[in-house]
Structure formats: structure tokens, C-alpha cells
C-alpha positions as CSV (number, residue, x, y, z in Angstrom):
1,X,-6.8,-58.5,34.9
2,X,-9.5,-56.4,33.7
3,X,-12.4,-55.6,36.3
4,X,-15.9,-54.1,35.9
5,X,-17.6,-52.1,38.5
6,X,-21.2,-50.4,38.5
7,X,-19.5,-46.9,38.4
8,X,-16.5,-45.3,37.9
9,X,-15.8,-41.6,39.1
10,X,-12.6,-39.8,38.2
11,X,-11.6,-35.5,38.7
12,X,-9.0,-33.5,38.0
13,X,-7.2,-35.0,35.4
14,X,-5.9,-31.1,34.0
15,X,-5.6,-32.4,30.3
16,X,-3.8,-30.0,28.4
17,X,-0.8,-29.2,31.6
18,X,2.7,-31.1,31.9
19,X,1.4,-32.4,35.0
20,X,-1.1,-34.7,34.1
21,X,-0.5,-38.6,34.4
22,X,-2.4,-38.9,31.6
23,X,-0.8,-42.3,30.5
24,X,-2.0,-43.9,34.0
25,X,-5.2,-42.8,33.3
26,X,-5.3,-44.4,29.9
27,X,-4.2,-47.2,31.1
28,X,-6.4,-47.0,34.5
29,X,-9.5,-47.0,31.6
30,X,-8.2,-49.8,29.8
31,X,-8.4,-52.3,32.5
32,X,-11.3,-51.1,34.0
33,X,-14.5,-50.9,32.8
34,X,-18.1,-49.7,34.7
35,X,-22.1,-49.2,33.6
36,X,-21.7,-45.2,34.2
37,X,-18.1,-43.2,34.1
38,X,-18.0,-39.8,35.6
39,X,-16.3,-37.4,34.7
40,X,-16.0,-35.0,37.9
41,X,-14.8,-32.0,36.5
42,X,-10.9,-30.2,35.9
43,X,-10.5,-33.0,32.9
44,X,-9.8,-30.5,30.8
45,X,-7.4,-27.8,32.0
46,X,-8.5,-24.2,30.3
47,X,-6.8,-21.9,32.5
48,X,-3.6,-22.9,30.4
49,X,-5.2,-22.1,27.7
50,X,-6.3,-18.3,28.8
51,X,-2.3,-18.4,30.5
52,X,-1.2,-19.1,26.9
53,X,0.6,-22.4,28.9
54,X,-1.1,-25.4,26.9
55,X,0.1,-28.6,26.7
56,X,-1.2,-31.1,25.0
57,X,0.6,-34.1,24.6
58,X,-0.2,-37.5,23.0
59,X,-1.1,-38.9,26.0
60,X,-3.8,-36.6,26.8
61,X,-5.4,-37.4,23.3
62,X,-5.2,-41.1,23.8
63,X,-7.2,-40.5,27.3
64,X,-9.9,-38.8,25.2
65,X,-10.2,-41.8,23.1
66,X,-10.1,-43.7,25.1
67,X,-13.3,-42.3,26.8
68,X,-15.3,-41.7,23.5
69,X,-14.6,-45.5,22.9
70,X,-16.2,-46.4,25.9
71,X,-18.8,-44.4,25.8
72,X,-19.4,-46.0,22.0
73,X,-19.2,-49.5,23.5
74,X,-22.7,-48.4,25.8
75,X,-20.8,-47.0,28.9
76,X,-22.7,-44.1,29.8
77,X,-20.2,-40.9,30.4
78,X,-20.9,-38.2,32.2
79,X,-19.1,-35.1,32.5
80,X,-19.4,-32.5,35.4
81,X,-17.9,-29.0,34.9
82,X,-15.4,-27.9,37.4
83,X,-13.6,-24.4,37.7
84,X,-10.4,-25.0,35.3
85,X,-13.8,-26.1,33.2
86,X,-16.4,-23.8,33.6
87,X,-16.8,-22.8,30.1
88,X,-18.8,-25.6,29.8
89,X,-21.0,-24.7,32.3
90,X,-22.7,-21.2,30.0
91,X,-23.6,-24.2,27.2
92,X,-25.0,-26.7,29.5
93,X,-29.0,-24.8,29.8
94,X,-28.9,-25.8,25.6
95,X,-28.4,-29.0,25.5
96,X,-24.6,-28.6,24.7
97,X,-22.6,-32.3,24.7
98,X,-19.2,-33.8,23.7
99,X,-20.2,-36.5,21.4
100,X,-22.0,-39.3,23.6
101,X,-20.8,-37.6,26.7
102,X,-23.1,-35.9,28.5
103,X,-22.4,-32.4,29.9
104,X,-24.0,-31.5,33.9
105,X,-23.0,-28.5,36.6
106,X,-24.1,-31.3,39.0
107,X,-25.7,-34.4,38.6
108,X,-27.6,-37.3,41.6
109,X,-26.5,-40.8,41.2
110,X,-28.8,-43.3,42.8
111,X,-26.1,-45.8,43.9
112,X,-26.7,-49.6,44.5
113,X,-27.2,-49.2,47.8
114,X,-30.6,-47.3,47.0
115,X,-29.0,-44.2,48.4
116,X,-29.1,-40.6,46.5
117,X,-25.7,-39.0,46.1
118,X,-24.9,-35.4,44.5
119,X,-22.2,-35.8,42.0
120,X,-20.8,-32.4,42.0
121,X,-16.9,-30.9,41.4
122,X,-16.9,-29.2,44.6
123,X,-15.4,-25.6,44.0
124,X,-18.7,-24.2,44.2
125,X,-18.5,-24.7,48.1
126,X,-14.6,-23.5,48.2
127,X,-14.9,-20.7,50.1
128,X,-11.7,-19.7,48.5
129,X,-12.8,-20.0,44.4
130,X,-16.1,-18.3,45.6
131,X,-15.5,-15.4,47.5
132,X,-11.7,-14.9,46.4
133,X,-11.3,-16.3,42.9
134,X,-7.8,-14.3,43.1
135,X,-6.7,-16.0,45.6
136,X,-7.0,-19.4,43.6
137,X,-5.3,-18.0,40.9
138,X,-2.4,-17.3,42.6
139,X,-2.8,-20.8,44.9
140,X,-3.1,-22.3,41.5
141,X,0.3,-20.6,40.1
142,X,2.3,-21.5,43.7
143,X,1.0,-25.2,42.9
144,X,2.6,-25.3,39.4
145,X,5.8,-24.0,41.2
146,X,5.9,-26.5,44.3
147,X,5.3,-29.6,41.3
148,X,8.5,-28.0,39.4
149,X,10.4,-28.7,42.7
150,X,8.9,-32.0,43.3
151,X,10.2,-33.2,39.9
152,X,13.6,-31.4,41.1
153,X,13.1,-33.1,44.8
154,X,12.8,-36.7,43.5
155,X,15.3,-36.7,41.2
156,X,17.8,-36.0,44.0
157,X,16.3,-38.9,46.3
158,X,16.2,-41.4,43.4
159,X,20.4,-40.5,42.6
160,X,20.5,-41.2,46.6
161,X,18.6,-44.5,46.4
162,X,15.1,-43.2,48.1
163,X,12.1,-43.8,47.0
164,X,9.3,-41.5,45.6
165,X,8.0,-38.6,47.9
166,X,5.2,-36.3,47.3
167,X,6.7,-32.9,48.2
168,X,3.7,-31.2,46.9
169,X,1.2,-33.2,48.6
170,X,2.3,-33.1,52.1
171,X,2.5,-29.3,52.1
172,X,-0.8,-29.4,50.7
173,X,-2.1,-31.8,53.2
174,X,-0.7,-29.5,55.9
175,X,-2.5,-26.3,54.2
176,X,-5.5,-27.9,54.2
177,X,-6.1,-28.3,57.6
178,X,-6.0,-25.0,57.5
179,X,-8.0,-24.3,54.6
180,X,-10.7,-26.5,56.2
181,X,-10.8,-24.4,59.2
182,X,-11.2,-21.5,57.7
183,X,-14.1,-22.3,55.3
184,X,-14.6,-25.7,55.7
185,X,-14.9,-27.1,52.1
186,X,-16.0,-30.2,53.1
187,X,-18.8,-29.3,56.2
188,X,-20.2,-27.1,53.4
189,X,-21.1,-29.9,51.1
190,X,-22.4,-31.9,53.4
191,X,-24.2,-29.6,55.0
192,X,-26.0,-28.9,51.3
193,X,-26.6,-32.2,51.0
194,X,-28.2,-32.9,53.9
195,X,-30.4,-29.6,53.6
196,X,-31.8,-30.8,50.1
197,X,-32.0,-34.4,51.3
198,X,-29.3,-36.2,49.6
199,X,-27.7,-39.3,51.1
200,X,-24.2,-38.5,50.5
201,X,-21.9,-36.0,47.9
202,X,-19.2,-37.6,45.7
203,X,-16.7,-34.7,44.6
204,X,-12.9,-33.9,43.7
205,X,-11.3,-30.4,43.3
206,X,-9.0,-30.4,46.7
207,X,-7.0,-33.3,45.3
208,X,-7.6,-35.2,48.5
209,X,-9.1,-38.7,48.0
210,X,-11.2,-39.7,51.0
211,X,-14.0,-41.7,52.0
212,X,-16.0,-40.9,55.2
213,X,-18.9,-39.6,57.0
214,X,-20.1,-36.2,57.9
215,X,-23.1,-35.5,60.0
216,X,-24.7,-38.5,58.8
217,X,-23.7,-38.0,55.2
218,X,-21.1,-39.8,53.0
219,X,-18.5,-37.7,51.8
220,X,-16.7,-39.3,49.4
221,X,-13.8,-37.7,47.2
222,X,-11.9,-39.1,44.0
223,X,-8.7,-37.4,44.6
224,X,-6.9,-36.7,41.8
225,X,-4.7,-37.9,38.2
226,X,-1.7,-35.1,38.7
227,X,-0.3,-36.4,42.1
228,X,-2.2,-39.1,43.6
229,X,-3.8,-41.3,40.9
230,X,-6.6,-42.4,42.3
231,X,-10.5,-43.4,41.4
232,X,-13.3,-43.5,43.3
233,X,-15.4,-46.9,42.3
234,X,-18.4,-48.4,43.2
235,X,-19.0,-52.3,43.4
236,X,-21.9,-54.0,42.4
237,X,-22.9,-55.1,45.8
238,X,-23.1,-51.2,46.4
239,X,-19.8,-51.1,48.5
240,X,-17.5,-47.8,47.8
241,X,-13.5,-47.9,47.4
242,X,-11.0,-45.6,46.4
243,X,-8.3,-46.9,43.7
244,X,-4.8,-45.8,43.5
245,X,-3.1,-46.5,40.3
246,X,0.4,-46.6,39.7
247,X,0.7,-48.8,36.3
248,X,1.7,-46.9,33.2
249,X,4.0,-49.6,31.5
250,X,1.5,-51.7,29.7
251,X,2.4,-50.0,26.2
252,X,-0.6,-47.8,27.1
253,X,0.6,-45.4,24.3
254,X,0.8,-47.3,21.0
255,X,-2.5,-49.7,22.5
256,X,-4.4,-46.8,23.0
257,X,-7.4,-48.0,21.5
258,X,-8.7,-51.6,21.7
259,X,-9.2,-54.2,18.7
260,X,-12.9,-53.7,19.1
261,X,-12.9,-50.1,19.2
262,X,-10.9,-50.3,15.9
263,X,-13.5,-52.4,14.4
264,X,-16.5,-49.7,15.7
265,X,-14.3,-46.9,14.0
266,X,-14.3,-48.4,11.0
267,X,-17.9,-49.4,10.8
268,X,-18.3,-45.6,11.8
269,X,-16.8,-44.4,8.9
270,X,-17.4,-40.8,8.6
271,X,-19.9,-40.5,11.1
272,X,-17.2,-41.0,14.3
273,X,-15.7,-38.3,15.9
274,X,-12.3,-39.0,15.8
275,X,-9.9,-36.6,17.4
276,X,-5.8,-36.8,16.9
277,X,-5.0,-32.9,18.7
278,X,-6.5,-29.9,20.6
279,X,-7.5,-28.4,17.8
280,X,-9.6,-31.3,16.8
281,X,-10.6,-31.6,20.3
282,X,-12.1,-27.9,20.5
283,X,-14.0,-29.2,17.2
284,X,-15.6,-32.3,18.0
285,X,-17.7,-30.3,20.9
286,X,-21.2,-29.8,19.4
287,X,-24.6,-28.8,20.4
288,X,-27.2,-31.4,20.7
């Protein structure tokens, strides 16, 4: 059953890595649909492409698709640059876009509810990406390790009958506690927040979906499309809930774009952007 919320916000996706559940997230898109989608930055993975590690799979180009065909169906799409990003964020002063998607460092969303919220990626307050950027590069190469073993880890339990475990995300939920202590990702945004007067902060980057308040400000982040799959939506009645989804089956692959979209594409003609690789993808981003 399709459903339709006001808004939609969904990070780290890393587009263009082995990792990515990028068919869940198609098929997370197709059965969900919202006024405004955001796109809270690390969709599109670039530090493969300076590693000379990209991977870009059919999958990941149906997800873009699948986007550009709701933004051509009046959803408003808005992307915010994250660090595995950034080389959006040098265009953004110019009026750079991606087709109808709209390109922002940080963005305020005005929620149901009345309430101001900063939409932001959140590795601008990481004390680790902002005084140590080495030190994320390295985290970021131990991560790709500790996901090799996972893959390794669960097929062992599944030959022993157990069920799925996230070996990546429990060390990662126990290094966090650390990492909070130490710089306190999470303090720092609210306390931003509160400083310039917004009502709450909406973010991603730690992979850590969560929904609660801090000194009188809603924190609220989206989690993540490698490990978690999970979406942070908002109702029309102005309550907030976090989505996990864990259905890839429904022939997401050769469905990956809907009967009406088909019949906008071909009304389009050549004016669509249509986009069937990564080179096609590097392309179709234009300057407004």
C-alpha cells in the first residue's frame, strides 16, 4: 500500500559504493510518496571516486530515476550537501542544480506543526571531519573493512540457522558513545540551533536514526540506506516517525519507473534528462 506524507527526509545513501541498498531505497520511493523530499546529503558517494573505488550499479541508477521522476510529477526535491558530497557545495553560491532538484549547504523547513527546523547533513558539527578530516578518512576506510566482515559474519550465522546481525553497527553504536563524549556531535547542533532560534535540527551523517529532544530542541536524525534503512517522515498532522524498510522484492529493478512517468518521458522528448550510468549522471548536472 502506497502512502503519502507531507515530507520525506532521507541521508547517506553512498550511491556509487558496494554497500548501498540502493534497491530498498527504490523501492522505499515507489511506495512512498510526500509534498517535499530531502535529500540529506552522502547520496552520492565521491570519495570512491577520488579512491579510484566507484561502483555504480544498476540499482543506484534506477534510485536516480526514480527521484527525477518525482520531482517531474511536482514533488519538490531538495538536496543538501554532505562531506562524501561536498563538491557540490563550491557550485551552490551560482545557482548550480541537478535538473529540478534543488542544491543547499543547509536549508529551514517550516514543519506542520508551525515549528522552524534546520535541515542540515551534520558533519559540519563532527568534531572529528572538522578538526581531524584525517581521522575520518581513515574511520571511513576501517568502516569499509568492518562491512566486508559483516557480509562474511552473516553468512556464517545464516548456514547456522541465525538470523541477520549488524556486526558493524553495534561496534559503531558502542564507538559512539564515545565519540559523543568527546565532541559531542549531537549537543553541538542543538546547541546551534537554539543559538540562531531554530525549533529543532533534522540531520544524518552518524548513521544513527533517532528522534529526541535536546535542551529543548528536537533532534531528529534519518539514519541511514547502507546498514539501517531507515527514513525520517513527517505526517500531515505534523507528527514525526522514523521508517525502517526492509522490502526489496517487489521487482524494484525491472519496475523502476512507473507507467506515468513513462508517459511524462515520452511527452518530454528531448527535453528530459534521462540518465542510464555515471557518466551520464556527471552530465546531467547543470547550472541554472
Amino acid at each position: 500500500m502506497n502512502k503519502a506524507y507531507r515530507s520525506i527526509f532521507v541521508s547517506d545513501v553512498h550511491l556509487g559504493t558496494k554497500d548501498s541498498q540502493a534497491d530498498k531505497l527504490n523501492n522505499f520511493l515507489k511506495h512512498n510518496t510526500c509534498d517535499t523530499l530531502y535529500l540529506v546529503g552522502d547520496i552520492i558517494d565521491a570519495w570512491r571516486i577520488q579512491q579510484n573505488k566507484w561502483r555504480w550499479k544498476q540499482s543506484h541508477t534506477n534510485v536516480v530515476r526514480r527521484v527525477l521522476g518525482h520531482a517531474k510529477r511536482g514533488t519538490r526535491v531538495v538536496y543538501v550537501a554532505g562531506n562524501h558530497d561536498e563538491f557540490l557545495r563550491p557550485m551552490i553560491p551560482y545557482g548550480f542544480s541537478f535538473g529540478l532538484v534543488e542544491i543547499h549547504n543547509q536549508i529551514e523547513h517550516i514543519g506542520a506543526d508551525g515549528k522552524h527546523y534546520l535541515v542540515t547533513h551534520g558533519d559540519l558539527f563532527d568534531g572529528i571531519t572538522r578538526l581531524a578530516p584525517w581521522i575520518s578518512f581513515l574511520g571511513d576506510k576501517a568502516y569499509d573493512i568492518i562491512l566486508s566482515l559483516n557480509s562474511k559474519f552473516n553468512w556464517i550465522r545464516h548456514r547456522m540457522g541465525f538470523g541477520y546481525f549488524s556486526l558493524s553497527k553495534y561496534l559503531k553504536h558502542k564507538v559512539k558513545k564515545a565519540i559523543d563524549f568527546m565532541f559531542q556531535f549531537e549537543k553541538n547542533l542543538a546547541a546551534y540551533c537554539k543559538k540562531r532560534g531554530f525549533d529543532g535540527v533534522i540531520c544524518g551523517h552518524i548513521h544513527h536514526a533517532e528522534i529526541k529532544q535536546i535542551d529543548g530542541v528536537s533532534y531528529m536524525n534519518d539514519g541511514d540506506w547502507v546498514e539501517s534503512c531507515t527514513a525520517l517522515v513527517e505526517h500531515w498532522d505534523g507528527r514525526w516517525e522514523i521508517v525502517t524498510w526492509t522490502k526489496e522484492s517487489d521487482d524494484v529493478v525491472n519496475d523502476n519507473i512507473s507507467s506515468s512517468y513513462k508517459r511524462l518521458k515520452r511527452r518530454a522528448g528531448t527535453n528530459r534528462t534521462d540518465i542510464s550510468g555515471p557518466t551520464d549522471l556527471l552530465a546531467s548536472i547543470k547550472y541554472n
